[in-house]
C-alpha positions in Angstrom: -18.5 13.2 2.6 -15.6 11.6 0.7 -14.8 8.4 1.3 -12.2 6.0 -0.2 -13.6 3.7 -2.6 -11.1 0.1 -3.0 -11.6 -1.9 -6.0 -10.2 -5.0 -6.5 -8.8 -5.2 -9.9 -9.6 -9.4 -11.0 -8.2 -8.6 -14.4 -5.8 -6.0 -15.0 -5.8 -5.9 -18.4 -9.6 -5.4 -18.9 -9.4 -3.1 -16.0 -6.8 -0.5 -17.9 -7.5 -1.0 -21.3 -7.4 2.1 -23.4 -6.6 3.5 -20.4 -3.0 4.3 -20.3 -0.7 7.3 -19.0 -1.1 8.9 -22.7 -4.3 9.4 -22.4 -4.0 11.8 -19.4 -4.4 9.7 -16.3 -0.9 10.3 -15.5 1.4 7.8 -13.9 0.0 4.6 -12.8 0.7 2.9 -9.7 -0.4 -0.5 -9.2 -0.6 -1.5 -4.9 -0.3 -5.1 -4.3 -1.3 -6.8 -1.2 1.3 -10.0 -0.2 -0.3 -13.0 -0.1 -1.6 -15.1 2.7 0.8 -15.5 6.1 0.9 -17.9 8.2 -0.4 -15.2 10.7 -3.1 -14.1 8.3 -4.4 -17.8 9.0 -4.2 -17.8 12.8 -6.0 -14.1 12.8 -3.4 -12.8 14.6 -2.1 -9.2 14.9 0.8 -8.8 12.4 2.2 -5.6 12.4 6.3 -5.3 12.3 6.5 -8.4 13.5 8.9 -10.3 11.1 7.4 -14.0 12.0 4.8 -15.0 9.5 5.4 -16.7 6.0 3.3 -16.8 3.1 1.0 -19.8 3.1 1.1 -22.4 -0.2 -2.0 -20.2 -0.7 -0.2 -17.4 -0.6 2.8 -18.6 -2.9 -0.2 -19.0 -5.4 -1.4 -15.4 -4.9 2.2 -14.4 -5.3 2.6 -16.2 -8.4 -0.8 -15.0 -9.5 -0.1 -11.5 -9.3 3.0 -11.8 -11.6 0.9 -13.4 -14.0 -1.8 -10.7 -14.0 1.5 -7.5 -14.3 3.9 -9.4 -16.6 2.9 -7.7 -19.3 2.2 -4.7 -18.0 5.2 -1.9 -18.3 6.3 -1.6 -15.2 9.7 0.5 -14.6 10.2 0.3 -10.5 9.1 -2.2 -7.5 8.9 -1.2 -4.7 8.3 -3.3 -1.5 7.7 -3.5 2.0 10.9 -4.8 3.8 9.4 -7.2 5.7 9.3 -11.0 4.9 5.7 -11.6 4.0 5.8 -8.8 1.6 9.3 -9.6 0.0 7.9 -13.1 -0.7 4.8 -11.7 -2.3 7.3 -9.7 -4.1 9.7 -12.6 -5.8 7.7 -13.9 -8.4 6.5 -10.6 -9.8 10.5 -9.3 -9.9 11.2 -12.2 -11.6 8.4 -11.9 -14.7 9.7 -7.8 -15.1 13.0 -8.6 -14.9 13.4 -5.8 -12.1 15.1 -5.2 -8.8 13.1 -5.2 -5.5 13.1 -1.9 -3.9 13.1 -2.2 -0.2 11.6 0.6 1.9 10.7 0.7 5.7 7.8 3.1 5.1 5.9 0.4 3.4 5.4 -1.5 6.6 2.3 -2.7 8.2 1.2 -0.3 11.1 3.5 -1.2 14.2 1.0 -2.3 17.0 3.3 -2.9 19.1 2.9 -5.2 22.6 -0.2 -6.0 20.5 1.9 -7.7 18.0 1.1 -11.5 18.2 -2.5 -10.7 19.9 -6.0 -11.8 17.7 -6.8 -9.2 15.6 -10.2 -9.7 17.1 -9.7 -9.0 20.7 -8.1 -5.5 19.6 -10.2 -2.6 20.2 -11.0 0.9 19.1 -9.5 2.1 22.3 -6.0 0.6 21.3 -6.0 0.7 17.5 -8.8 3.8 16.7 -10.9 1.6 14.4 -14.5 0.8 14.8 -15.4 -1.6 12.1 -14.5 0.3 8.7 -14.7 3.4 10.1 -11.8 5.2 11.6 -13.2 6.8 15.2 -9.9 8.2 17.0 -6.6 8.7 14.8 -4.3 9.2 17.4 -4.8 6.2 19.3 -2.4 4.1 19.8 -1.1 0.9 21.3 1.9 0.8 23.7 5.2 0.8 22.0 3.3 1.1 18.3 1.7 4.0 16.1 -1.2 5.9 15.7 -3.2 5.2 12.5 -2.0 9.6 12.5 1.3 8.3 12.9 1.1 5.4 10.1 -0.4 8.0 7.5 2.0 10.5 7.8 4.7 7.4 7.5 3.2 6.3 3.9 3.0 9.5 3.2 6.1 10.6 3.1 7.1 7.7 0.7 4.2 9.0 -1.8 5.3 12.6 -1.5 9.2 11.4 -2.6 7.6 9.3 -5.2 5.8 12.6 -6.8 8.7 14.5 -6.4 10.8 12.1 -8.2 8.3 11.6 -10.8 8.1 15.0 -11.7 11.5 15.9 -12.1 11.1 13.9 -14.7 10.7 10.2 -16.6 12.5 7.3 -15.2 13.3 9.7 -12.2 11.1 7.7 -9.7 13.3 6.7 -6.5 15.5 4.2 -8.2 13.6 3.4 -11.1 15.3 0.7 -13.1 13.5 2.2 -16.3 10.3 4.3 -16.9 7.0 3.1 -17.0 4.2 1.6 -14.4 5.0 1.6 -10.4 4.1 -1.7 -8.7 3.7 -1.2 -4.6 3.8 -4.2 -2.8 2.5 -4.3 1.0 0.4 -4.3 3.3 -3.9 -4.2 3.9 -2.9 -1.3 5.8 -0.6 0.3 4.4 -2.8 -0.1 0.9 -5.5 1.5 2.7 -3.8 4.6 3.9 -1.7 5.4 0.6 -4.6 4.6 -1.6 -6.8 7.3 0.7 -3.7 10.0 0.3 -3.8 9.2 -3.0 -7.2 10.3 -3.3 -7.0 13.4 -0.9 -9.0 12.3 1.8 -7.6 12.6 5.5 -7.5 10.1 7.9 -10.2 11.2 9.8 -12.1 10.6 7.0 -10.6 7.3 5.3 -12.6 4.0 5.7 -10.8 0.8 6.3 -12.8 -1.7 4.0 -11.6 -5.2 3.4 -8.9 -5.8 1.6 -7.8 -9.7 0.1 -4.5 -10.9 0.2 -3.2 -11.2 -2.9 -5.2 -8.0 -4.9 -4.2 -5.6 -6.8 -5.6 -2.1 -6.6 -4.9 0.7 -9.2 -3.4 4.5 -8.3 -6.7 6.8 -8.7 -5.9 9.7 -11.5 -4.5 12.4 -11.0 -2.7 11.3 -7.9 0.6 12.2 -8.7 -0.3 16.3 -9.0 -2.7 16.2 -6.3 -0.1 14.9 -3.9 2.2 17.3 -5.4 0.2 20.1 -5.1 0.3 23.1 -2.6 -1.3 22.6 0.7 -1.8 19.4 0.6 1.2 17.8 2.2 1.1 20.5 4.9 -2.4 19.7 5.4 -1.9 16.2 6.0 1.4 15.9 7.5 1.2 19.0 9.9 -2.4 18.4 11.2 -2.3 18.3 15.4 
C-alpha cells in the first residue's frame, strides 16, 4: 500500500542541492507550516477559527523559515488567509521581496461547533481519524467538512496551480516572477496537498505529525501527475 511519507526538511539547502528544476524534477514547491498559536499551546481545535496568534515561539519559527528560503528562487507565495498563517507568512515575504497571495483553499479543515474544543476530546466518529490513520473520510462534524470535503478543497488550488504552470513559466496564479512556489498553511492542509501531490487518495493518506514551523518539499513529478488524465476525476468525483 502507498502511503505518504513527510519529511521535515532542517536544512534546505543540503536538502536540494544539485537538485534543482533543470535537472528534471520539475517545479518545486516548498509547504510551510505557520508557526506556533496561541491555540497550538492550549491544544485546542483550530480550524477556521480566526482567534489564535503566533506565539514568540512561533515569531521565531516564522523568522526561521525566511532564513532557511531567502536564498532560494522563489517566484510566488502563496498563503492561507487566515491570521496564524499570514503571520507565519510576513517574514519570509519580506526576505523574497514578494507579495503574499491570499487564498481561502489553503485553510485549516473547518470543524466547525468543534472549533474551540481540545483536539484531544475529538473523535474518529466526528473528525474520521484514528491516530495517523484515516478510518472514515466522510465524516464530519456539525457545521464543518469532511476530511473528503477538505481534499477535494486543496485540491482544487493544486489542480489551478498545474494548470497555470503549464501554460507556461511565470504563469503560476499570480506569480510575481518564475521560479520556486512557497505554500504556507496548515498541518492539515500540508498533509492533504502533500498526499495529492503524491497520488494517493484520502482513503489511503496517513496523518503523521507535522511541527509548526517545517518546511516540506513538493515530491517530483507532482506537477504532471496532478495534471494528468484521470486523476483529478478520480479524486475529486469519488462518492
Amino acid at each position: 500500500m502507498v502511503r505518504s511519507a513527510l519529511p521535515h526538511v532542517t536544512d534546505v539547502t543540503d536538502q536540494v542541492a544539485g537538485d534543482g528544476q533543470g535537472q528534471g524534477q520539475g517545479q518545486v514547491l516548498w509547504l510551510v507550516r505557520h508557526g506556533e498559536s496561541t491555540w497550538n499551546t492550549l491544544g485546542l481545535a483550530q480550524g477556521h477559527c480566526d482567534q489564535a496568534r503566533l506565539t514568540r515561539l512561533g515569531l521565531r519559527q516564522a523568522w526561521t523559515v525566511a532564513a532557511r528560503l531567502r536564498g532560494r528562487p522563489v517566484g510566488a507565495l502563496y498563503v492561507s488567509d487566515l491570521r496564524r498563517a499570514l503571520e507565519t507568512a510576513a517574514p519570509l515575504a519580506e526576505a523574497l521581496g514578494l507579495a503574499v497571495t491570499r487564498d481561502a483553499r489553503l485553510r485549516e479543515r473547518c470543524l466547525g461547533v468543534l472549533e474551540g474544543a481540545a483536539t484531544a476530546a475529538i473523535g474518529p466518529a466526528a473528525n474520521g481519524l484514528s491516530g495517523d490513520r484515516v478510518v472514515d473520510p466522510d465524516a464530519r462534524p456539525d457545521g464543518g467538512e469532511s476530511l473528503r470535503d477538505f481534499y477535494r478543497r486543496v485540491a482544487g488550488f493544486a489542480d489551478e496551480l498545474a494548470a497555470g504552470l503549464t501554460a507556461g513559466p511565470g504563469r503560476a496564479m499570480g506569480a510575481e516572477r518564475p521560479g520556486e512556489i512557497v505554500v504556507v498553511a496548515h498541518g492539515g492542509t500540508l498533509r492533504v496537498l502533500n498526499a495529492y501531490l503524491r497520488g494517493i487518495p484520502v482513503e489511503r493518506m496517513r496523518w503523521e505529525p507535522l511541527t509548526n514551523g517545517c518546511i516540506l518539499r513538493s515530491p517530483a513529478g507532482w506537477q504532471a501527475r496532478v495534471a494528468g488524465p484521470g486523476w483529478q476525476a478520480e479524486n475529486h468525483e469519488s462518492r
